[in-house]
C-alpha positions in Angstrom: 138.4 189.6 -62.4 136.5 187.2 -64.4 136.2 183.4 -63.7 138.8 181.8 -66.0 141.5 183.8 -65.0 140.8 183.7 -60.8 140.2 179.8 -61.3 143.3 179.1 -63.2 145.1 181.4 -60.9 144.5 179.8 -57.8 145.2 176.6 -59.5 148.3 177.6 -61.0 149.3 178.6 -56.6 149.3 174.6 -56.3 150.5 173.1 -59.6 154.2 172.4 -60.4 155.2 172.9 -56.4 158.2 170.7 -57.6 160.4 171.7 -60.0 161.9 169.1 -61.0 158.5 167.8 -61.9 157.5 171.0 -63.8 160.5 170.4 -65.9 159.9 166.5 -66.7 156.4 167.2 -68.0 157.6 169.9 -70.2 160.2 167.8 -71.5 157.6 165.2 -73.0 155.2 167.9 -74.6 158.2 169.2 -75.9 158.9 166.0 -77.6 155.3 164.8 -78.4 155.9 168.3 -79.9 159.1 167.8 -82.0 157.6 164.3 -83.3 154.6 165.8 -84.7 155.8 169.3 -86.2 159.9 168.6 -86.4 162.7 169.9 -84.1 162.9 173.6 -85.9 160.9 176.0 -83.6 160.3 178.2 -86.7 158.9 175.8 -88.6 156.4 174.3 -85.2 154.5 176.7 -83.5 153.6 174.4 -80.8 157.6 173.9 -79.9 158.0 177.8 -80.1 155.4 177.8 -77.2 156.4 175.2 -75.0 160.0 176.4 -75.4 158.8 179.9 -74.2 156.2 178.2 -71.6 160.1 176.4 -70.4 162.0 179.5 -70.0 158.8 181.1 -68.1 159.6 178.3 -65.7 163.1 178.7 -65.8 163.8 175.5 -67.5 167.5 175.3 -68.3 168.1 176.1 -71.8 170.7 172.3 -71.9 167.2 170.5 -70.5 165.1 171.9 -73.4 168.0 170.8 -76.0 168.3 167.2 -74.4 164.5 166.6 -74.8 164.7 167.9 -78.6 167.3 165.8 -79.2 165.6 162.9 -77.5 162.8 163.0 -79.6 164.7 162.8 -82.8 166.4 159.8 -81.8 165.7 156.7 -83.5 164.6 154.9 -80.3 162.7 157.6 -78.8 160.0 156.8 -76.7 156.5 157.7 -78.4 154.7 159.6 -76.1 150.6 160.0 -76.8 148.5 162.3 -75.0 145.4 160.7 -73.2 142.6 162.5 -70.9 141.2 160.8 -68.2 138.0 161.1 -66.6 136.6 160.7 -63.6 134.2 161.6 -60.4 137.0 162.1 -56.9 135.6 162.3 -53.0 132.2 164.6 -52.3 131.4 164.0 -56.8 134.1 166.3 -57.7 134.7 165.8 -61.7 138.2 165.5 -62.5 139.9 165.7 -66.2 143.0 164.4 -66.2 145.9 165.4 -69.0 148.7 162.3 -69.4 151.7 162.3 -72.0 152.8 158.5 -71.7 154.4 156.0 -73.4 152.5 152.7 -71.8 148.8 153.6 -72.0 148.1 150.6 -70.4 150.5 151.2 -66.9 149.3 154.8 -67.0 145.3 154.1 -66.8 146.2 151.2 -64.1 147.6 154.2 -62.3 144.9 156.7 -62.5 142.4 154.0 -61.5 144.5 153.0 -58.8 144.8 156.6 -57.8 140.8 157.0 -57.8 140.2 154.5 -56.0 142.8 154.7 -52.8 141.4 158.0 -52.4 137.7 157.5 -52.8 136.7 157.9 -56.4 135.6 156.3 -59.8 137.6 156.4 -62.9 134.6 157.1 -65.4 134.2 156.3 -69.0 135.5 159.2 -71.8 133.1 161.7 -71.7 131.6 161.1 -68.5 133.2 164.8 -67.3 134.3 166.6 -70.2 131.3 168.5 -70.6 131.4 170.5 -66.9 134.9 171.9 -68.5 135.3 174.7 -71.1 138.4 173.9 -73.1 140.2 177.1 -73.4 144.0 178.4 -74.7 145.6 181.1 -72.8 148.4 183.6 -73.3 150.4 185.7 -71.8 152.4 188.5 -73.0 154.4 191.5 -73.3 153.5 194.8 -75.2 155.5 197.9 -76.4 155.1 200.8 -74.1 153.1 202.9 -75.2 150.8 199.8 -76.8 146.5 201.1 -76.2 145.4 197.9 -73.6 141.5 199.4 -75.0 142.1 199.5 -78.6 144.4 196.0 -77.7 141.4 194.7 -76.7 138.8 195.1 -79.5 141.3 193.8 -81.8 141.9 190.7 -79.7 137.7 190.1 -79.5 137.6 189.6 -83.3 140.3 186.5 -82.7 138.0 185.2 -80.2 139.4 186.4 -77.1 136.2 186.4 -74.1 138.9 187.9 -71.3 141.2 190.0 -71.2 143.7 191.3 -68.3 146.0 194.0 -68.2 148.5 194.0 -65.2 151.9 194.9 -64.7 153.8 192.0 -65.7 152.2 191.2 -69.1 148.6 191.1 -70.6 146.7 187.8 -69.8 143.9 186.6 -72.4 141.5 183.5 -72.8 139.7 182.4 -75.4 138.2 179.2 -77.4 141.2 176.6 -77.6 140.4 176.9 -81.1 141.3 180.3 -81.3 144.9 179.4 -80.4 146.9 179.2 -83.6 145.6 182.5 -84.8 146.2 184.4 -81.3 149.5 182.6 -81.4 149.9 184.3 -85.3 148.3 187.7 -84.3 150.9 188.0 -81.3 153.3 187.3 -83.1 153.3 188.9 -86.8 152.7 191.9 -83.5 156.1 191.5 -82.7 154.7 190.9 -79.2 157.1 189.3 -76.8 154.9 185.6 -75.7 155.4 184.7 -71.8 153.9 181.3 -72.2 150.4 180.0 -74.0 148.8 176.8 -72.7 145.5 174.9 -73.0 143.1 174.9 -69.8 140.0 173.9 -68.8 138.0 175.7 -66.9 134.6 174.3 -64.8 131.5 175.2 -65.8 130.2 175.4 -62.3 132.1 174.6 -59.3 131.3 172.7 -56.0 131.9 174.1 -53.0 133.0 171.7 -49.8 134.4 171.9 -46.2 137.6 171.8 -45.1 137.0 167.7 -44.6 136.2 167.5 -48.0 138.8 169.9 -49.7 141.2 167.7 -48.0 140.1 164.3 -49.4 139.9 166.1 -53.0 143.3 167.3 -52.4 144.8 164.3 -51.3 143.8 162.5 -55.3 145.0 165.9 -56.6 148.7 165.5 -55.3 148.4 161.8 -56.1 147.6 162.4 -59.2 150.3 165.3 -59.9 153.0 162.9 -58.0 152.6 160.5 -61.2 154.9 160.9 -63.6 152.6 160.6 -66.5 150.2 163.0 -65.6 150.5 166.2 -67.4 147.2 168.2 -65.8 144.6 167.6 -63.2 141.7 169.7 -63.6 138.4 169.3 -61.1 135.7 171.1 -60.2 136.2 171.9 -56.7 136.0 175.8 -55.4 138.9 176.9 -55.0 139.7 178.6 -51.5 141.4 181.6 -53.7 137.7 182.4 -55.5 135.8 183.1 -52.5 134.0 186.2 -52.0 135.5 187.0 -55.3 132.4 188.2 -57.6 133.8 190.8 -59.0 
């Protein structure tokens, strides 16, 4: 298995371990989402995503209505995405995703969160580079569907990995490949699971069990905030060792 896809699966073991959580920060990219491109999902790819990325978490269908609605409201709250940077416990980068409506509250927390568990928020910029910012989809094929010939079609729109398993087909690519994957998959007919921007480490650091523990302690911070969409770092992950393959 190649890097991206063991990294952002042992990640993806630790994110969203409330649910109610998973389905609050869904809710504002959906209507960050609806306040750029318009409530109709056929006329906003990014909606049609996150409202597939929703019911891949089993998001009630009522709770993906109520934040549509909310963002077509007159006195909606105007939610802008910010990334923060920063260096955690041991010099672990961290890239942090927000969707917020106070910038100013939302920094005072991620410095605050930094710095109660040993850190340094850092200026923008500062970590951005150790990450690769990458799209990823999931999806379903026909039976039937050539995963080979699936492939070398997929490598022209950029895809660099590319995973067939039982449940679905998993690729990677560019993030700026993501609006014609999105197009190719579905002009396919292909049925999408979910598709989401990732960032993947260049290089990762590899600590003891003392240190893991005081990088996971800002990482559940972190994700404990309510406007904190993403925490990425650069940590090895337990799940990726011995794993060269």
């Amino acid at each position: 298995m190649g890097r991206a896809f063991e990294y952002r699966k042992a990640r993806k073991l630790k994110r969203w371990g409330h649910m109610a959580k998973t389905f609050t920060k869904i809710g504002k990219e959906i209507e960050i989402a609806v306040k750029a491109g318009g409530p109709d999902p056929s006329g906003n790819t990014r909606l049609r995503i996150l409202m597939q990325n929703a019911k891949a978490e089993n998001m009630p269908k009522e709770n993906v209505e109520r934040a549509i609605k909310r963002a077509t409201e007159k006195d909606a709250s105007d939610y802008k995405e910010m990334i923060y940077e920063g260096y955690g416990p041991h010099g672990i980068a961290f890239l942090v995703e927000t969707a917020t409506d106070n910038t100013n509250r939302t920094v005072a927390n991620v410095r605050m969160h930094f710095n109660k568990c040993g850190g340094t928020l850092g200026n923008s910029g500062s970590v951005a580079f150790m990450f690769d910012h990458k799209c990823t989809f999931k999806f379903k094929v026909p039976t039937g569907t050539d995963p080979e010939e699936l492939e070398l079609e997929m490598i022209d729109l950029g895809v660099d990995e590319f995973y067939a398993e039982e449940d679905g087909i998993t690729v990677y690519a560019p993030y700026e490949s993501f609006g014609g994957i999105q197009k190719y998959l579905e002009d396919k007919g292909f049925e999408i699971v979910s598709g989401e921007s990732v960032r993947i480490p260049t290089d990762t650091k590899e600590l003891d069990a003392e240190g893991r523990e005081s990088v996971e302690r800002l990482v559940e911070r972190l994700e404990e905030d309510d406007d904190v969409v993403n925490v990425y770092h650069n940590m090895k992950e337990e799940e990726e060792e011995g794993d060269e393959e």
